[in-house]
C-alpha positions as CSV (number, residue, x, y, z in Angstrom):
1,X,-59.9,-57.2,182.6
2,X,-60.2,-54.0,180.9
3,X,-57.0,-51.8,180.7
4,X,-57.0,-49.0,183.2
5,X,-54.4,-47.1,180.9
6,X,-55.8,-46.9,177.5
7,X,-59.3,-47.6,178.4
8,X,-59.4,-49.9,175.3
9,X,-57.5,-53.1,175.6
10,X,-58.1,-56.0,177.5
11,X,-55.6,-58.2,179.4
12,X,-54.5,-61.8,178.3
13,X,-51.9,-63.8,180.5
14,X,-47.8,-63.0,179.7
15,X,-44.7,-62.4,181.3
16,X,-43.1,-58.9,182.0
17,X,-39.5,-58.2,183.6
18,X,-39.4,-56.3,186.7
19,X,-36.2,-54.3,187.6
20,X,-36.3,-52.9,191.2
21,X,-33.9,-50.5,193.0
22,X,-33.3,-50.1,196.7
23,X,-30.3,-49.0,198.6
24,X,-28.1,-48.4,195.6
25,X,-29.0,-52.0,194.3
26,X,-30.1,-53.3,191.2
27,X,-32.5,-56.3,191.1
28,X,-34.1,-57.9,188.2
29,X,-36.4,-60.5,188.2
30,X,-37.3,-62.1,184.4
31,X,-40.3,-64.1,183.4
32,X,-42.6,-62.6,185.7
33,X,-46.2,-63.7,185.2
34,X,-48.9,-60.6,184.3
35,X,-51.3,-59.5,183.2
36,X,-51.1,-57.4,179.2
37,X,-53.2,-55.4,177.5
38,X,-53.3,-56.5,174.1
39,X,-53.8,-52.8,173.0
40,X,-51.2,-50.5,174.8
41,X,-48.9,-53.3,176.2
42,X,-49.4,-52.1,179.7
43,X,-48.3,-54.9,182.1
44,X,-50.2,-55.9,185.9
45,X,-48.6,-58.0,188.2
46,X,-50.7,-59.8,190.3
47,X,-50.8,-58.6,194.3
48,X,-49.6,-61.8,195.1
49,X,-46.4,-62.2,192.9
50,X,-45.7,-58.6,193.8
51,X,-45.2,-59.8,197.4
52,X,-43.3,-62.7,196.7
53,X,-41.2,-60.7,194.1
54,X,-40.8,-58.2,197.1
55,X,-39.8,-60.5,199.9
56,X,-36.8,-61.9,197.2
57,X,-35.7,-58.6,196.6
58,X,-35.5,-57.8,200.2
59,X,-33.2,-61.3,200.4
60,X,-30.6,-60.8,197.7
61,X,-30.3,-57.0,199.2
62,X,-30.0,-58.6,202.8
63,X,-27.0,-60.7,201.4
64,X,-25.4,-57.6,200.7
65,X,-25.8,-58.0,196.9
66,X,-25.7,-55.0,194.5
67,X,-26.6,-56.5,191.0
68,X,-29.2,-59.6,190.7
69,X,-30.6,-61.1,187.7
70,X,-32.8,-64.1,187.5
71,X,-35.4,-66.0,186.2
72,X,-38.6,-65.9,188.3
73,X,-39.7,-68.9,190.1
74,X,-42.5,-69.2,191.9
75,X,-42.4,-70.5,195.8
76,X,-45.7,-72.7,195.2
């Protein structure tokens, strides 16, 4: 797909890491499959992998966790 960003680049499969905050917690998930733009390096995750990336963020907070990092694995 063409890159929304630069206007240039197109996308090729990689990994990104995402680091999310919520309620004074820090989670970080490594690995994470997206989209990048081999011109700018701008990263797209997938709708899908955002909600499952989501819904375990919303589980390590829930367990009363402050700091989180890990390798993502996808539930599939």
């Amino acid at each position: 797909m063409k890159c929304v960003i630069c206007k240039h680049g197109e996308t090729q499969q990689g990994f990104t890491t995402v680091t999310l905050e919520k309620n004074g917690a820090t989670i970080i998930f490594k690995h994470v499959p997206a989209h990048v733009c081999d011109n700018c390096g701008e990263k797209y995750v997938d709708g899908e992998v955002t909600a499952e990336v989501l819904k375990k963020a919303q589980e390590i907070v829930s367990n009363g966790v402050q700091i989180d990092i890990r390798e993502y694995q996808s539930a599939a």
